[in-house]
C-alpha positions as CSV (number, residue, x, y, z in Angstrom):
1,X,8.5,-18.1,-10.0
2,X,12.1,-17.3,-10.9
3,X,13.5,-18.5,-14.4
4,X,17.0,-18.8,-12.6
5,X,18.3,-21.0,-9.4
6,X,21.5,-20.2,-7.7
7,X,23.5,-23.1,-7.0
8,X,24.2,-23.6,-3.2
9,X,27.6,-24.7,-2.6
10,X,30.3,-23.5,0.6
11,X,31.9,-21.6,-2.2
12,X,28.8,-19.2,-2.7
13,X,28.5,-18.8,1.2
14,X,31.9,-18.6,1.4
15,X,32.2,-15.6,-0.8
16,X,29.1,-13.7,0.8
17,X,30.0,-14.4,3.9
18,X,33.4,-12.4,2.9
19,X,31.7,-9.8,1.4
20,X,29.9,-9.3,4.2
21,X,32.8,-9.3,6.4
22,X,34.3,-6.4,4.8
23,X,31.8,-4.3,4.4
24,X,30.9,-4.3,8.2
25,X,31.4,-1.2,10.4
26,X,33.8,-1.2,13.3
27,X,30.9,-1.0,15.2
28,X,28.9,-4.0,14.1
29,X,32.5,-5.8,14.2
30,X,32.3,-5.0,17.7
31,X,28.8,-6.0,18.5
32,X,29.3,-9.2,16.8
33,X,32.3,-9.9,19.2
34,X,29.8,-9.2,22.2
35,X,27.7,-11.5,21.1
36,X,29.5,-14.2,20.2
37,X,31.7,-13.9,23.8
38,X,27.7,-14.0,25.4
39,X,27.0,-17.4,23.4
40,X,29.9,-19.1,24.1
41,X,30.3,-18.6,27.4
42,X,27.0,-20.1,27.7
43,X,24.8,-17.4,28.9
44,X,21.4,-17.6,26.9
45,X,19.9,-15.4,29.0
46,X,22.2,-12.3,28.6
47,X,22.5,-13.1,24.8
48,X,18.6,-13.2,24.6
49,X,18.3,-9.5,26.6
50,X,21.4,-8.0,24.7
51,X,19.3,-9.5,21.4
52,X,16.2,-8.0,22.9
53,X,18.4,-4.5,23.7
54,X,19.3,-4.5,20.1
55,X,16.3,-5.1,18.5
56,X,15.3,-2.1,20.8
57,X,17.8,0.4,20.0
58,X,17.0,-0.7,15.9
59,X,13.2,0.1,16.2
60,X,14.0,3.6,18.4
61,X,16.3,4.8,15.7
62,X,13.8,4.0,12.9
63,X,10.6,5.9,15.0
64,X,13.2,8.6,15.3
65,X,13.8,8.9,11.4
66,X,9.9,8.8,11.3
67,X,10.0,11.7,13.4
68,X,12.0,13.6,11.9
69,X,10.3,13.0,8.1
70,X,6.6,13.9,10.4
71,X,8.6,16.9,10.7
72,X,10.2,17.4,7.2
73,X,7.0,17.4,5.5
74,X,5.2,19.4,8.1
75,X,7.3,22.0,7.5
76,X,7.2,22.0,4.1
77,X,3.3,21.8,4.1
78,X,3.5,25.2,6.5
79,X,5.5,26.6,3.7
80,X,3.4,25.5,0.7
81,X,0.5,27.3,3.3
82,X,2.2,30.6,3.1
83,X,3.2,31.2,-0.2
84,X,-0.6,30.0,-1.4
85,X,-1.9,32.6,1.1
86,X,0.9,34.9,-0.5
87,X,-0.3,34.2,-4.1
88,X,-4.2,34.9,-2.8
89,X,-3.0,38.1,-1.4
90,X,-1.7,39.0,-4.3
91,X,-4.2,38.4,-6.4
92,X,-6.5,39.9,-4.2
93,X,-4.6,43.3,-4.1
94,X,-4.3,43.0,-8.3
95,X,-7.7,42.2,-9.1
96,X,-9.3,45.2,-6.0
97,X,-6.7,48.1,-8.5
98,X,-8.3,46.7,-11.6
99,X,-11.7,46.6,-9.8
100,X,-10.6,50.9,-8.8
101,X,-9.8,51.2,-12.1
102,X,-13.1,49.9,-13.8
103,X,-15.2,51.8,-11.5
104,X,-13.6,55.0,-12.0
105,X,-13.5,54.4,-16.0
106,X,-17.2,53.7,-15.7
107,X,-18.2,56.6,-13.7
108,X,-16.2,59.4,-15.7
């Protein structure tokens, strides 16, 4: 499917592995210290339920964003709601005076 192929060498890794160092957070510096203390030490099972912890707290954040989108667009749907009801207000209130108008033209 792809015209090009990367070459795989330890100086490729090497330099994404870098790259990836620095860009990392204090906090994921920190998390990755936790678990690598948990693995070797040699407890899988705490590893596994710190893994399972932090897949955890990853999917709550992301149904949280959901949430608050849900409630972005509902919003903006309420307000798209009361300007059209606005606008056919208006409209109503212009075309009832032109109506007044007409009638009292046509019965003079």
């Amino acid at each position: 499917m792809y015209s090009k192929t990367v070459p795989l060498g330890t100086n490729t890794f090497r330099e994404v592995q870098q790259s990836v160092q620095t860009r990392d957070p204090v906090m994921l510096k920190f998390f990755r210290t936790i678990r690598k203390k948990l693995i070797d030490q040699g407890n899988i099972q705490k590893y596994l339920l710190y893994a399972v912890g932090e897949i955890l707290l990853v999917v709550i954040g992301i149904l949280i964003a959901l949430q608050v989108n849900n409630w972005n667009d509902d919003r903006k749907l309420v307000e798209k709601r009361v300007k059209l009801i606005q606008s056919i207000e208006s409209d109503f209130e212009t075309n009832r005076a032109r109506l007044e108008v007409t009638v009292d033209f046509m019965g003079k």
